[in-house]
FIFIGU-348302 format. One record per residue (C-alpha): residue in three letters; x, y, z. Coordinates in steps of 0.1 Angstrom, whole numbers, plus 5000, padded with zeros to 4 digits. Layout:
% FIFIGU-348302
ALAXYZ
...
//
This chain:
% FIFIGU-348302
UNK433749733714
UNK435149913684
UNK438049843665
UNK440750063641
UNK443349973621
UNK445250193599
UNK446650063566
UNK449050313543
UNK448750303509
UNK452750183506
UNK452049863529
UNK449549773502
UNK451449833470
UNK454349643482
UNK452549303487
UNK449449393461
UNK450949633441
UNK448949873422
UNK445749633415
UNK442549733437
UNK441849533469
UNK440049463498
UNK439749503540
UNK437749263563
UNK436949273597
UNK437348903616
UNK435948883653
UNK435848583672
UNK435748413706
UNK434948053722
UNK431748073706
UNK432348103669
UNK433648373644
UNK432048653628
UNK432948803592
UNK432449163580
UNK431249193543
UNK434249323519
UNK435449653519
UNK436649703481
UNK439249983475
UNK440550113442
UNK442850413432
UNK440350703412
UNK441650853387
UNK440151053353
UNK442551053324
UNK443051373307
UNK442451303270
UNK438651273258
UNK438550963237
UNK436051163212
UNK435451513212
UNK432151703196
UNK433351873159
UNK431552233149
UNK428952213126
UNK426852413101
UNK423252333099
UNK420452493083
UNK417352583103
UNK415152323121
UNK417152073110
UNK418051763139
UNK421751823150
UNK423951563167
UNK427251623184
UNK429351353198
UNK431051293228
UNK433050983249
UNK434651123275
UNK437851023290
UNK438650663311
UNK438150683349
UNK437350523379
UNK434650623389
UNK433250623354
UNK432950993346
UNK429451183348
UNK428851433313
UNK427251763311
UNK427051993280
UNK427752343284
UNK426852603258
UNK428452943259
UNK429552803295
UNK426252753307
UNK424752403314
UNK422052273295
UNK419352113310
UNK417251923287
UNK414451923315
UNK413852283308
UNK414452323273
UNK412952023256
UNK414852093223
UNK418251943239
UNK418251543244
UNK421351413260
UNK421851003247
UNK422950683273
UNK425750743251
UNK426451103265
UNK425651303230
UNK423551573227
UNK420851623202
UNK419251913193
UNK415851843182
UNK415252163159
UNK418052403155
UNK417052763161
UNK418853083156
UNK419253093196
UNK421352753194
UNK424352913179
UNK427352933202
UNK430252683212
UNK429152373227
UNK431752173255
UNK431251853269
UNK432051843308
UNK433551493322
UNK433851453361
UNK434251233393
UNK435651283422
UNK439051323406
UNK439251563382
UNK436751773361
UNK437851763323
UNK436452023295
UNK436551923258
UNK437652123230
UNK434552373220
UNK432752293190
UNK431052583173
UNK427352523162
UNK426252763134
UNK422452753126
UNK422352963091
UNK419153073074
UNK418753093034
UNK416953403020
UNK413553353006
UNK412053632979
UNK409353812985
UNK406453842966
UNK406554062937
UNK405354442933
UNK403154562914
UNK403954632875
UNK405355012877
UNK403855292853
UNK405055282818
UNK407955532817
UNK409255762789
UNK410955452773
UNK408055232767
UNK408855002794
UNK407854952829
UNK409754752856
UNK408654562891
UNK410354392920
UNK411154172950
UNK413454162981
UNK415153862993
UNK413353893031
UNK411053623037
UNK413153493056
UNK416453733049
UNK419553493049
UNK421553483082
UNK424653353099
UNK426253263064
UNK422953103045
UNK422953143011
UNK421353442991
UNK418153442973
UNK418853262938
UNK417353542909
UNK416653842899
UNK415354102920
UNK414054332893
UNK412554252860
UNK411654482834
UNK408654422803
UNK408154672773
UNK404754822773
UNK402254802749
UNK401655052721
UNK398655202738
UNK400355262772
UNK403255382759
UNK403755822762
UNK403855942727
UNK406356222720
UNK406556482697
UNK409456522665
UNK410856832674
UNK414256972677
UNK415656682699
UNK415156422667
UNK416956692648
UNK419956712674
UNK420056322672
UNK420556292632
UNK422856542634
UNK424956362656
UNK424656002647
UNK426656172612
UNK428856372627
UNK430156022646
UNK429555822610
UNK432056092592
UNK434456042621
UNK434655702621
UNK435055702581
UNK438555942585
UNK439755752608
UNK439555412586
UNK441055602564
UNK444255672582
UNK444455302595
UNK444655252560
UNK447355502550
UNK449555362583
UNK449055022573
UNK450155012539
UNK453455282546
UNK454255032570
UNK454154762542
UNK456654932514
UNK458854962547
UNK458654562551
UNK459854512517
UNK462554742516
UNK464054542544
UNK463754212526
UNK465154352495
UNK468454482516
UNK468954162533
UNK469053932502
UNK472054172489
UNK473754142524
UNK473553742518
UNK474653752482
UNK475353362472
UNK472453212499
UNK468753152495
UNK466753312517
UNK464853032533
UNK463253112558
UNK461253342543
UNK457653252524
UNK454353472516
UNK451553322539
UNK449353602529
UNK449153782501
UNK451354122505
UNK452453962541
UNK455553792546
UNK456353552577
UNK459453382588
UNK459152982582
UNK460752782614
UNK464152612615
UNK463552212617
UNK466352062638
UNK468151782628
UNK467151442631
UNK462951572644
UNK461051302627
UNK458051532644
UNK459351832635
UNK457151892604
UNK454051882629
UNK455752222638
UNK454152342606
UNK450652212604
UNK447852432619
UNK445752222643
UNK442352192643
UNK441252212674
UNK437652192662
UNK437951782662
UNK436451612690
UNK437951392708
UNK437351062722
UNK437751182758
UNK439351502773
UNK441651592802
UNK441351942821
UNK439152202808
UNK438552322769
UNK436652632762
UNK433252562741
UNK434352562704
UNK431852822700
UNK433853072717
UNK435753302695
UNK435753532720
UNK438653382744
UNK441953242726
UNK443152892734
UNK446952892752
UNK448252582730
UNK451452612756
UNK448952612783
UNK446752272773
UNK447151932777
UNK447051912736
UNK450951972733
UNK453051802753
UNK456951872756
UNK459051582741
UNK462651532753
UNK463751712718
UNK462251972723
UNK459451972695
UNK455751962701
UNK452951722690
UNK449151672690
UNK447751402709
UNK443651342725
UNK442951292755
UNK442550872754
UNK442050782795
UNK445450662807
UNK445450302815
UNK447150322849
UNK443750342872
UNK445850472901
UNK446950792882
UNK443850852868
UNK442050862898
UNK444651082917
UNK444251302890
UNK440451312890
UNK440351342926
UNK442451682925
UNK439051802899
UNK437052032919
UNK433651842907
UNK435151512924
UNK436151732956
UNK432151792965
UNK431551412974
UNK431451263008
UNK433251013018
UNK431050833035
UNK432150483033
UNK428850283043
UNK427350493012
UNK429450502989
UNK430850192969
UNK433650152940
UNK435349912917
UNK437149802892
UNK435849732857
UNK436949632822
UNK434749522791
UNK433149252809
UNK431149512831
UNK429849432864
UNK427849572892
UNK428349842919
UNK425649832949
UNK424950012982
UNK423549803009
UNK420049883016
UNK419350142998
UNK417949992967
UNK420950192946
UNK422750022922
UNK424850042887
UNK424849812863
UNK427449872838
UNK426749562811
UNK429349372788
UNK430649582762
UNK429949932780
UNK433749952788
UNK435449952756
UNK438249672755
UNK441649792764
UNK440549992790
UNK440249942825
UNK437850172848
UNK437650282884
UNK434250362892
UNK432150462921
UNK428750522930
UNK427550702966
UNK424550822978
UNK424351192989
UNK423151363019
UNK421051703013
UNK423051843037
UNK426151783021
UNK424651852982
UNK421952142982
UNK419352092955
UNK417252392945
UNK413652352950
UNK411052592935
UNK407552692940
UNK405852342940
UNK408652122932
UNK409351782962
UNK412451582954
UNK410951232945
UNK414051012943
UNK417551042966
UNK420751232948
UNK422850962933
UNK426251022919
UNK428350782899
UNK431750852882
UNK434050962874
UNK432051242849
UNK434051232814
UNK434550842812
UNK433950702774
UNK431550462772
UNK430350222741
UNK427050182753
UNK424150302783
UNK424650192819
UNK421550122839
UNK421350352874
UNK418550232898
UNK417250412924
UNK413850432945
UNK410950712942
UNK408550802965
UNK405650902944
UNK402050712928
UNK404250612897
UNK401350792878
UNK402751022851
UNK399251212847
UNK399051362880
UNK402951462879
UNK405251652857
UNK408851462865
UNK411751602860
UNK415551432857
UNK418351672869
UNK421751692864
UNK424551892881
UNK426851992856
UNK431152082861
UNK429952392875
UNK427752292902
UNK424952402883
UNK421852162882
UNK420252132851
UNK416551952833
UNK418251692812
UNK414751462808
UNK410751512813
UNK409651182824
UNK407351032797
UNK408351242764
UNK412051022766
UNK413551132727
UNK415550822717
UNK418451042702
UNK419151172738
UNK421951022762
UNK419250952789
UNK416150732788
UNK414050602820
UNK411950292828
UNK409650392855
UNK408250122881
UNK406350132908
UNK408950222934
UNK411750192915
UNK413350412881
UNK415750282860
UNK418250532838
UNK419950432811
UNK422550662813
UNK426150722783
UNK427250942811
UNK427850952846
UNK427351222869
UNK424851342899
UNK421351262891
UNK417751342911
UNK414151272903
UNK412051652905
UNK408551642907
UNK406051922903
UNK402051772908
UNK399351862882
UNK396951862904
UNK395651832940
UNK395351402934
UNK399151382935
UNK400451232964
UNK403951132976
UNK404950792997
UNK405650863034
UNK407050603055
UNK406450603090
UNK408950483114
UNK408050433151
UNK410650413177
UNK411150393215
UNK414050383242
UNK415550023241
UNK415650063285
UNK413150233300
UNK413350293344
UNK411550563346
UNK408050653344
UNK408350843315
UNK408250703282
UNK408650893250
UNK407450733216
UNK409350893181
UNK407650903148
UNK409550943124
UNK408151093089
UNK410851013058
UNK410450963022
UNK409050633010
UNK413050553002
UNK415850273012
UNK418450483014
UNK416650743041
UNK414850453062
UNK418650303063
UNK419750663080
UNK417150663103
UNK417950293119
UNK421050393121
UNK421050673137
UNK418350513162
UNK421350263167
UNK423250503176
UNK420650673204
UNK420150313218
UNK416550303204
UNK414950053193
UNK411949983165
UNK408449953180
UNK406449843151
UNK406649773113
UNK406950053094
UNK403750153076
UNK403250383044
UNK401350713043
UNK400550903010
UNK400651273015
UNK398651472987
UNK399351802972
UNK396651962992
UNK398552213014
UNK397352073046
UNK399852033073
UNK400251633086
UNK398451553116
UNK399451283143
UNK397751193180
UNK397750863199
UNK394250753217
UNK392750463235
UNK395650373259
UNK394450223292
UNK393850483315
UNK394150293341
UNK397650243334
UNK398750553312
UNK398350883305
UNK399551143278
UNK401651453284
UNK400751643258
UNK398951943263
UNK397051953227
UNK395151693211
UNK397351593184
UNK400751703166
UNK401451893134
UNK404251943106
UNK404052183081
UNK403252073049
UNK406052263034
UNK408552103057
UNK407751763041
UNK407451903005
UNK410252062996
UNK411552113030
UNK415552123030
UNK415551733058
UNK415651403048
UNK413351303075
UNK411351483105
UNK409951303134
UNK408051423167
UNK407751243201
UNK405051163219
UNK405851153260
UNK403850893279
UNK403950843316
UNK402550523331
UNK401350523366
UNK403050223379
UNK406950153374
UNK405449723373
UNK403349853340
UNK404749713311
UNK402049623284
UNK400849923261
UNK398249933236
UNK397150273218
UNK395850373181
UNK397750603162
UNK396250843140
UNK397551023111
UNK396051193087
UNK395851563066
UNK392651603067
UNK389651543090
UNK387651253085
UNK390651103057
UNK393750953074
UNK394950623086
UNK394950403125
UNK397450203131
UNK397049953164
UNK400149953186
UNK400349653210
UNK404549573227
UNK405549513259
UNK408249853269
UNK410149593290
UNK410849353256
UNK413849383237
UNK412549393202
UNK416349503187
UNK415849183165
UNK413349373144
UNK415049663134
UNK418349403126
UNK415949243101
UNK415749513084
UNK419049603083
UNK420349283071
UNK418149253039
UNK420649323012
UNK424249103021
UNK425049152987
UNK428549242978
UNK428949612972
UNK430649552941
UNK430749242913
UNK432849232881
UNK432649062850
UNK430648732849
UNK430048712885
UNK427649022886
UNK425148892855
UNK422548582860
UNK422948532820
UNK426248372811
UNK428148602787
UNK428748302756
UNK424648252764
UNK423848622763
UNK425848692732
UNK424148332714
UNK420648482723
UNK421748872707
UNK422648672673
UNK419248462673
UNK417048792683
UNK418549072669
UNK417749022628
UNK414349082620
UNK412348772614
UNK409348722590
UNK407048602618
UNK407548832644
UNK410248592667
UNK413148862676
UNK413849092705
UNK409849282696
UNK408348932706
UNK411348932738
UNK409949282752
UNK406549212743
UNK406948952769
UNK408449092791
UNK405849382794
UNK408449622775
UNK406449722746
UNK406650082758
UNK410050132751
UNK410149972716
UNK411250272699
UNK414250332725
UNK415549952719
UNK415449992682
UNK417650282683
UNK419750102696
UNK423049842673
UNK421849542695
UNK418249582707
UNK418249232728
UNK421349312745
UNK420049642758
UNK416149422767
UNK418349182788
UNK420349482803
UNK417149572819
UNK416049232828
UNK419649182849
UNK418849572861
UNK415149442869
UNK415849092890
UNK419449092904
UNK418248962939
UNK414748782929
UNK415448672890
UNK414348332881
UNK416448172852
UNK414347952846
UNK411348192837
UNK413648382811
UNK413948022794
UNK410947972787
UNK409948312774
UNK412748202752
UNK410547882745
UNK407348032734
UNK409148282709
UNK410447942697
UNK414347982697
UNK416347632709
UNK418647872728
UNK415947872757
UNK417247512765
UNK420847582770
UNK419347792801
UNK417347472816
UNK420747282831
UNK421947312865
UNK423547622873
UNK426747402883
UNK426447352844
UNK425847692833
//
């Protein structure tokens, strides 16, 4: 027997309205009654609007790209496809594409071939939606070629070579080579043609004084003019004081000799009127300046005082001269600073970037995880004013740093600010490296990017001058600037030799969800730094992946040998690798001075059995055969190890930023009691030189002594040195053995303190 009912949509609404629902077929008879399962109907639809919608980027070459996508509500839940140029992608055939669980696409490597407009499909059986293209542009900066040969030495005693910006040539908007392209050397007196006096030396005398008499006559009619036009001036004064018989003239004073000038008007009741009168000297230097002043060694330009912010309009009318003092509102100042094309250039990327608000008291400004922080101590504000400052960390891609020949970037690019801020006495800037630490195997460099974008050597690690505005205390992995000005600051390295090596951190990751028989393993290859590790975990967030195993440190030498990875002794009775070659390779340049923070490979596994869940390999990594490292891998696939890559994440809960007494482990009465006991010299040695001895700071002795309070600057660096792990206690009795009673005042409770 069969059955049919038909049900219209209208007879539904009306008793369950709009709300999905269910039919069931009942049958029954004097033996019992029989149920269908449940028939469940709902209304499809696909909205219109995607919720987020891939944005155009630039990217350089070979560098990881990632473009968004959340497609819009529907029932059924909308499938996504990517489209480039209006063709599908499938990742299956071109490896370099990876779609996320989360619908995004990544592009592995960015090649000249993935430039076009890229549209993220959404469908179901409704509708078929199309985002708004996003334009991918994969640019190529120019690289110089090598240079010719030295020419011939011409007639001019010099001789010339060159080089063409074509290894690679820049494309698709990447920046030209930085240089010259033709240089030029005078040659020596042996190459040099000689040439014969003759009648062309004759010609040239003749007419170097033929232009000498020239230039005499016609001195001599300036002359003439200029002194006619003189008697002519003071025929005119002479006939205006006989027109004004009974009146002084006075308005009318010699301010040269022979040269008369016109002497202003002062209006009534000016009491800065006379200022009218005075020449300023805009040779003093001021305190702190607002806008832009030409170098006060340029006498080429003239300085618009109508123009500048030295002369400001009063409601009279007259003028004065005022410096350029910071105003005390915060809020205008920083409007004002942000409209500066320097401050325009940073990100704002809130999860790296912190600010806050600081008077003479100080305080601290951190970025989570990254092992970045300011420390701006007691007194480095001076009192009466109040500053907004901020510190962020920056991306390469968003901040280029020049690189040449041998030169890696050691350290991330830190800015703090605003650039131009007055302050009484160094701040403390501390930021992670990635190399040995060892000074003798490297030639570091600190840069700075000046107004103009330019960056610029403003230190050489290890030959610090005290009488500079920078100084560094290098650690093992971390550096320490003492800093009187803010601004964008990098570590540069160039090695000595082939025994320099920089840290590489090694990241493994894996899909957190795995269904499939396939089963791909990431490396990822980063500098030994917070602040990149912190990108890579979460961007493997992002991508629903999840950390495999501890992170492990590499060091990667100066020997031009590319990097080297492979993965042996899995089970093969379980597993087997995909990869056609033995191991994997990056270039050595792209980790030296390559233009990415990071660079990773995958390794795709397949095991033979959907129930096999247990792997154990050895990884392998080394430069060079026979020297490397193993690491042993041992996790269940089917195990959700997220926990591991949240402990990472959650090591620094600090606040991002702490003012005034808060942000110091050394009370402020305490700290200024220990300055008074340390800072005069005493007889047997017991001041601040006995203080850094024991704290292991006899290096810098010379660079505290420079200094008005050498304690308070020793104590700086100690707050600097153990924000997070600083015992108290252990200060106090360094305190002891130099043998100052102070040390007890640190031994209460810190309820006390």
């Amino acid at each position: 027997m069969q059955v049919t009912i038909e049900i219209t949509r209208q007879q539904v609404e009306k008793i369950f309205g709009l709300d999905e629902y269910w039919c069931q077929c009942v049958a029954w008879s004097t033996t019992g009654t029989q149920k269908s399962q449940k028939a469940y109907i709902r209304i499809a639809y696909l909205r219109k609007n995607f919720e987020e919608e891939p944005q155009g980027k630039e990217v350089a070459l070979d560098q990881e790209v990632l473009l968004h996508c959340h497609p819009p509500e529907g029932v059924p839940q909308a499938e996504v496809e990517w489209q480039r140029n209006e063709d599908v992608l499938d990742p299956l055939s071109d490896p370099n594409f990876f779609i996320t669980p989360d619908n995004n696409l990544v592009i592995k490597k960015a090649r000249l071939l993935d430039t076009g407009n890229y549209t993220c499909v959404a469908k179901n059986i409704v509708a078929r939606r199309k985002s708004n293209s996003a334009t991918v542009l994969v640019y190529v900066d120019g690289g110089w070629s090598e240079w010719s040969k030295w020419s011939a030495c011409g007639a001019d005693c010099s001789m010339w070579r060159s080089r063409e910006c074509s290894q690679p040539s820049p494309g698709t908007g990447g920046k030209d080579c930085q240089g010259l392209d033709l240089q030029s050397m005078n040659c020596t007196s042996e190459q040099c043609p000689q040439t014969v006096s003759g009648a062309e030396d004759v010609a040239l005398y003749v007419g170097m004084v033929a232009v000498a008499l020239c230039l005499t006559l016609l001195l001599i009619v300036v002359v003439l003019v200029y002194r006619r036009k003189k008697e002519g001036l003071d025929a005119d004064v002479a006939d205006s004081s006989i027109l004004t018989t009974g009146f002084q003239p006075m308005g009318i004073k010699p301010s040269k000799p022979g040269v008369w000038a016109p002497r202003p008007r002062r209006p009534p009741h000016s009491k800065n009127s006379h200022l009218l009168t005075i020449q300023p000297d805009l040779t003093t230097t001021t305190t702190s300046y607002q806008g832009t002043l030409r170098s006060r060694h340029d006498t080429a330009g003239k300085f618009s005082m109508t123009n500048g912010p030295l002369l400001d309009p009063l409601p009279n009318g007259s003028h004065t001269l005022h410096n350029g003092k910071l105003n005390s509102d915060t809020t205008e100042f920083v409007s004002r600073l942000s409209t500066q094309t320097y401050f325009k250039t940073l990100p704002r990327d809130v999860a790296n970037t912190s600010y806050g608000t600081f008077n003479f008291l100080g305080g601290r400004l951190t970025i989570p995880n990254t092992g970045i922080s300011l420390l701006i101590p007691p007194e480095a504000i001076p009192r009466g004013k109040i500053y907004e400052i901020y510190l962020t960390v920056q991306r390469k891609e968003d901040l280029r740093l020049p690189l040449a020949g041998c030169q890696t970037l050691l350290s991330p690019i830190v800015s703090c600010g605003p650039p131009g801020v007055v302050l009484s006495r160094p701040v403390i800037l501390s930021m992670d490296h990635c190399f040995d630490a060892c000074l003798d195997n490297w030639a570091v460099r600190l840069k700075k990017q000046n107004y103009e974008g330019a960056w610029e050597d403003v230190l050489l690690m290890g030959e610090e001058l005290v009488s500079e505005p920078y100084y560094c205390q290098l650690e093992a992995e971390t550096c320490r600037l003492f800093t009187e000005q803010l601004g964008t600051f990098a570590l540069v390295g160039e090695s000595l030799h082939m025994g320099a090596a920089k840290r590489l951190r090694l990241v493994l990751f894996s899909d957190a969800y795995c269904s499939t028989l396939e089963y791909n393993i990431r490396v990822y290859c980063m500098d030994d730094t917070q602040d990149v590790f912190k990108e890579v975990m979460q961007m493997e967030r992002q991508l629903g992946g999840r950390l495999i195993d501890e992170p492990h440190v590499l060091l990667f030498k100066d020997s031009y040998h590319n990097l080297r990875l492979s993965i042996h002794d899995m089970p093969q009775a379980h597993w087997r690798s995909k990869l056609l070659a033995g191991y994997q390779e990056i270039p050595f340049y792209h980790i030296w001075n390559g233009s990415q923070r990071y660079l990773h490979c995958t390794f795709t596994l397949e095991r033979l059995s959907l129930s096999t869940c247990e792997l154990t390999c050895q990884l392998c990594v080394w430069q060079v055969e026979g020297e490397g490292q193993s690491f042993a891998l041992d996790f269940n696939i089917a195990k959700d190890t997220r926990g591991l890559d949240s402990e990472f994440l959650l090591m620094d809960s600090n606040a991002t930023a702490l003012a005034g007494p808060s942000a110091f482990q050394i009370p402020y009465l305490i700290r200024q009691k220990i300055c008074g006991s340390l800072d005069a010299p005493c007889p047997n040695g017991a001041d601040w030189r006995m203080l850094a001895q024991r704290l292991k700071l006899e290096r810098h002795m010379s660079f505290f002594a420079s200094k008005a309070s050498p304690t308070s600057v020793i104590l700086d660096l100690w707050e600097a040195q153990h924000f997070h792990s600083g015992n108290i206690n252990q200060l106090a009795t360094v305190m002891a053995d130099i043998g100052k009673q102070e040390a007890m005042i640190f031994l209460v409770s810190d309820g006390e303190c």
